[in-house]
C-alpha positions in Angstrom: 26.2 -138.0 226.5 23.8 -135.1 226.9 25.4 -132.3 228.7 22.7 -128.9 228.7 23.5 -125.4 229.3 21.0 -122.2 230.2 21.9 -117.9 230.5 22.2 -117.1 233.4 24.2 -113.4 233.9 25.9 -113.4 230.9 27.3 -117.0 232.0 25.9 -119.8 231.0 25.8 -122.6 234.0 25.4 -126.3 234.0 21.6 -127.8 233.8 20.1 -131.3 234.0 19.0 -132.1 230.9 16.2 -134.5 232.5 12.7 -133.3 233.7 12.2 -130.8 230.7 15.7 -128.9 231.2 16.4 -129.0 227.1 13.7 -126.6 227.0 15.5 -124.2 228.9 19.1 -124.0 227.5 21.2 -122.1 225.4 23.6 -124.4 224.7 23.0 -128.5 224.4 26.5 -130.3 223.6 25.7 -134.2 222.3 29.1 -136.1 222.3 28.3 -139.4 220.7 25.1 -139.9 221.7 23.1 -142.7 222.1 20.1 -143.0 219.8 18.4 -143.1 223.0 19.6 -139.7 223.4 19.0 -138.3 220.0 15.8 -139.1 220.3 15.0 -137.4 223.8 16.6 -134.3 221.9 14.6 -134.5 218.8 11.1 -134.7 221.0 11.7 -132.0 223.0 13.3 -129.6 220.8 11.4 -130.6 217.3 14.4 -131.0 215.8 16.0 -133.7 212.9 19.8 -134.5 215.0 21.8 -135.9 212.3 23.5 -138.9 212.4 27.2 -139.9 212.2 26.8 -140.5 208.9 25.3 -137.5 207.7 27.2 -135.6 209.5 30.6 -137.6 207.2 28.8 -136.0 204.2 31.5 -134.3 202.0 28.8 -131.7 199.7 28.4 -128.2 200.7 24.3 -129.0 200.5 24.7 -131.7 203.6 26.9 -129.5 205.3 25.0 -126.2 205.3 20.9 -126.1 205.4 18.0 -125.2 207.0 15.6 -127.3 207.8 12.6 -126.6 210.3 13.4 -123.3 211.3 17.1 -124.7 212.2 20.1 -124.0 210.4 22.4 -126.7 210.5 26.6 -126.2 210.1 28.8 -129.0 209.4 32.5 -128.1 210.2 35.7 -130.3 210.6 37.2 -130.0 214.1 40.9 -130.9 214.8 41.5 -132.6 218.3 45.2 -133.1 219.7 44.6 -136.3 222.0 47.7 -136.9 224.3 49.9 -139.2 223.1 48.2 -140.1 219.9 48.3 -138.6 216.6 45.8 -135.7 215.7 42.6 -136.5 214.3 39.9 -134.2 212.8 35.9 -134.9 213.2 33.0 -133.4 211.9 30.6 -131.3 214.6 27.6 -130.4 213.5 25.9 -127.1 215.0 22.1 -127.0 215.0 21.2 -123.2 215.2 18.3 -121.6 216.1 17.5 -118.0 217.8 16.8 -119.6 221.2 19.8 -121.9 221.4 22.6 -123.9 219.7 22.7 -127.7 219.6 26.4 -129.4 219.2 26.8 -132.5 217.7 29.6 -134.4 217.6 31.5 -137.9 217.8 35.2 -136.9 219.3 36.8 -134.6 222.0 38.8 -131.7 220.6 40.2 -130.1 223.6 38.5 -127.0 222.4 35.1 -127.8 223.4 35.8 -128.8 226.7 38.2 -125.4 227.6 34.9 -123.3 226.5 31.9 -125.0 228.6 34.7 -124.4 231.6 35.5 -120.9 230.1 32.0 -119.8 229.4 30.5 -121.2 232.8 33.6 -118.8 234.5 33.5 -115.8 232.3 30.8 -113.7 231.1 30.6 -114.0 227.5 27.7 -112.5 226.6 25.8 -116.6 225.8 22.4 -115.5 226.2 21.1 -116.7 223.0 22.0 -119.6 220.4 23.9 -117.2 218.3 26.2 -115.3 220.5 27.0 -118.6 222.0 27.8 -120.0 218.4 29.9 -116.9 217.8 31.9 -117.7 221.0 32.5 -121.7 220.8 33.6 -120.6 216.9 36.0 -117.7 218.4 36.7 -120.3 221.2 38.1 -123.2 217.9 39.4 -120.6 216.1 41.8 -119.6 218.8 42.8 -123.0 219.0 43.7 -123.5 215.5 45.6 -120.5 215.9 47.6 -122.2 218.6 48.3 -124.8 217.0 49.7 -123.4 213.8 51.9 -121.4 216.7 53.4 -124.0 218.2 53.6 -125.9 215.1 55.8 -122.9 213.5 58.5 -123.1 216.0 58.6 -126.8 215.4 59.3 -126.0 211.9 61.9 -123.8 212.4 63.7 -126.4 215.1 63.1 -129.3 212.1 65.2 -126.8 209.8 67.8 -126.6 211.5 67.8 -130.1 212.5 67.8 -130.9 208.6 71.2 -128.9 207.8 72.4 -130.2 210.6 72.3 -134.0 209.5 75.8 -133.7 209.2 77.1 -134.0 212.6 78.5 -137.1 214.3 75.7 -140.0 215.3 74.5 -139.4 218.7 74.3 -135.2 218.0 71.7 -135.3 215.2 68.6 -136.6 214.1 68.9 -138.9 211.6 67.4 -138.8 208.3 65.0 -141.1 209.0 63.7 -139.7 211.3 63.6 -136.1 210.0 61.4 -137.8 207.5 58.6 -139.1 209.9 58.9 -135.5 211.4 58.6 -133.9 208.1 55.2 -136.3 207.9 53.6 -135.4 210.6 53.9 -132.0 210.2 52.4 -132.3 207.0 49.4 -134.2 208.5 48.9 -131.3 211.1 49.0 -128.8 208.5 46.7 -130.4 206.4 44.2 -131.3 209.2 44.2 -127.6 210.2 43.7 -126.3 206.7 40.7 -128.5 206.2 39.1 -127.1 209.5 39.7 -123.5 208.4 38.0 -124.0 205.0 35.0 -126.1 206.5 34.7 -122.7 209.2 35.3 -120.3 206.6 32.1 -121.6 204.7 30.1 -121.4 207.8 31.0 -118.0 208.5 30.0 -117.0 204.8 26.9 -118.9 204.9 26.3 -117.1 208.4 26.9 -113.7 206.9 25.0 -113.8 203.9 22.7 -116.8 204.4 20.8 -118.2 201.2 18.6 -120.6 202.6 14.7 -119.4 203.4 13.1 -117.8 205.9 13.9 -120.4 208.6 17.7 -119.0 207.6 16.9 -115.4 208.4 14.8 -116.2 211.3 17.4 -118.1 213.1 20.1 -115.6 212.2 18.0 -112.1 212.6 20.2 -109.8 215.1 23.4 -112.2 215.0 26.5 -109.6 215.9 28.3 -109.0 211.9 30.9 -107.5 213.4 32.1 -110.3 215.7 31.5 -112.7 212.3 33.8 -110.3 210.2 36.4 -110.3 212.6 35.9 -113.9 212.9 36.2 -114.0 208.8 39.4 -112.1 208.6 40.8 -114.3 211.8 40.2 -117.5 209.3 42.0 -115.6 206.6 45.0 -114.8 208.3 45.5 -118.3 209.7 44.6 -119.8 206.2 47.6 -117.6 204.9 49.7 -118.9 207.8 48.4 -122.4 206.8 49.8 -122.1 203.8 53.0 -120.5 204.3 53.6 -123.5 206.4 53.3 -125.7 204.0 55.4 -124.3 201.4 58.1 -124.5 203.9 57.2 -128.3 204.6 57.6 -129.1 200.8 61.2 -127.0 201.2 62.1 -129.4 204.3 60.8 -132.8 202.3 62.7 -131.2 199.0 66.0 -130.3 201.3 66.1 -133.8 203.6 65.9 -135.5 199.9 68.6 -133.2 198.5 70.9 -134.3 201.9 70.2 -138.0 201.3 71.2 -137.7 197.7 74.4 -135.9 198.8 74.9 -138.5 201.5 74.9 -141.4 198.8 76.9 -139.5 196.7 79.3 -139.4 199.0 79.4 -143.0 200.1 79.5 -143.5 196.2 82.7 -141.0 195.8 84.3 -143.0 198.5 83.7 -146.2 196.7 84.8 -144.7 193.6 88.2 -143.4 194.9 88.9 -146.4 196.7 88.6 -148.6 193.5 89.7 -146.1 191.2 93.4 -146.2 193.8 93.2 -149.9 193.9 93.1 -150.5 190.2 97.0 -149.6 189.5 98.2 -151.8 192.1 96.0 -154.7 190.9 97.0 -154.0 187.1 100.9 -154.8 187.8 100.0 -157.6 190.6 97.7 -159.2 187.7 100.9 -158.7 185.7 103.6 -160.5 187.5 100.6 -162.9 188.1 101.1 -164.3 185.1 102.0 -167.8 184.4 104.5 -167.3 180.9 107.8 -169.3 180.9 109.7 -166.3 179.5 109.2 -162.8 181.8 112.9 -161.5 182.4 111.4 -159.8 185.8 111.0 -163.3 187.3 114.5 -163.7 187.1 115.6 -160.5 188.9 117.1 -160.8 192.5 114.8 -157.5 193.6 111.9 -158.3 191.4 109.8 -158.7 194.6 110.6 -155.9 196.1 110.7 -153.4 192.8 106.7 -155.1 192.1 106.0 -154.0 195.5 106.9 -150.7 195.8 105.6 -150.0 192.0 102.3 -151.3 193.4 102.5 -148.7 196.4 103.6 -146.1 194.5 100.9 -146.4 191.8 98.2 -146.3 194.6 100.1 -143.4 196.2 100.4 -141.3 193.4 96.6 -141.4 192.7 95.9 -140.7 196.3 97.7 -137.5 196.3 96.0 -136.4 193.2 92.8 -136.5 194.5 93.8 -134.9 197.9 95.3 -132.0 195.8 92.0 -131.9 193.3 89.9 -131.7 196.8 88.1 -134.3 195.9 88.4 -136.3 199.3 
């Protein structure tokens, strides 16, 4: 789908793309287009669109170079679809000084709040670079969002996790701490990538090494608004990372309950065989099938074996309630 943008105030308002439109916008989003489409684009704008498959290309060399007086930026994109787990995507921003072509093959939520935010708000989208500056302000925000809410979830799945103690039906169990604690790491691990992949953009944007198609297309871009952008990235990758030492502590304390869990279960066994064994030692005793065993003989044999059987599990008992071992 082909969905075109042009300045208009310091807005930038919806276009049909049909009937020479590309040739006046700013902005030009392509979410998984068609090759149809692709090639429309590339006629009318002179332009090599990658393809899915380039755009999958891991080396910095596919993901940052100019190329017919284009730059082209590869960054990973995290998208939060409802009720489904999160999922990260390459988009691909074709830059030049007149306007900024998106590519990209999923729908972070991100996207779609900027073309309704910049079509609302003046935000300065005159040009292809102050419109890349915003939809990368516009992602950034998001990330920062989502490291937000995910640090509150943290803090709830701590508590949960020293609370694994209470009665069923009260607290999460284990198991389900543990799917949590995945998740979570997922998440993290998604957003990290995305801030390293935008991080290298914004480096390549602020000192640019390719040729002159690489200074033409970023001649005049604002250095302020990328440093700021720069020390944003920074601060979330920090956050980033805080957050996942404390995931490792939350894997490293749910295993250190279940090992105390089994321990306990094992104690139990241990305790209950260990008070067991005295009684079954004299019942194993007077088991025994010899002709000549004077007990046999007694009038209160029966009940003496009895209550020396109760007593030896008794005593044991007590022992390990005054140790404090039960």
């Amino acid at each position: 789908m082909i969905t075109a943008y042009r300045a208009r105030d310091n807005r930038l308002e919806r276009i049909d793309p049909e009937d020479g439109g590309l040739l006046d916008a700013v902005w030009i989003d392509l979410e998984a287009p068609t090759p149809a489409e692709e090639d429309a684009v590339e006629a009318a704008l002179g332009l090599d669109i990658p393809t899915r498959e380039d755009m999958q290309e891991i080396e910095v060399s596919s993901r940052l170079y100019d190329e017919r007086g284009a730059l082209f930026l590869t960054a990973q994109v995290v998208a939060m679809p409802v009720g489904k787990d999160p999922e990260t995507g390459p988009v691909t921003f074709v830059l030049t000084r007149e306007r900024l072509v998106t590519v990209r093959y999923h729908a972070p939520r991100s996207m779609a709040y900027f073309a309704e935010r910049v079509v609302a708000q003046p935000l300065g989208c005159t040009n292809g670079q102050s419109t890349m500056l915003a939809l990368l302000e516009t992602l950034v925000d998001r990330l920062a969002d989502i490291l937000e809410g995910e640090m509150r979830k943290l803090d709830a799945l701590t508590r949960a996790i020293f609370e694994a103690h209470r009665p069923k039906g009260r607290a999460q169990t284990l198991a389900v701490i543990m799917q949590r604690i995945g998740r979570a790491e997922d998440l993290n691990g998604k957003v990290s990538e995305s801030l390293a992949t935008i991080q290298r953009m914004l480096g390549f944007l602020s000192v640019p090494s390719g040729g002159a198609a690489a200074l033409s297309a970023l001649k005049g871009i604002d250095k302020t608004r990328l440093k700021v952008l720069m020390r944003d990235v920074k601060s979330l990758q920090e956050t980033a990372g805080t957050q996942e030492r404390k995931i490792l502590f939350q894997l490293d304390a749910t295993l250190g309950v279940i090992n105390i869990q089994q321990s306990d279960i094992i104690k139990i066994f241990s305790v209950v065989a260990f008070v067991f064994l005295p009684p079954t030692l004299i019942a194993s005793i007077y088991g025994m099938n010899f002709e000549h065993m004077p007990e046999v003989k007694w009038e209160w044999g029966y009940p003496m074996a009895l209550v020396a059987m109760v007593l030896s599990a008794l005593v044991p008992w007590l022992i390990f309630r005054w140790k404090k071992w039960l």
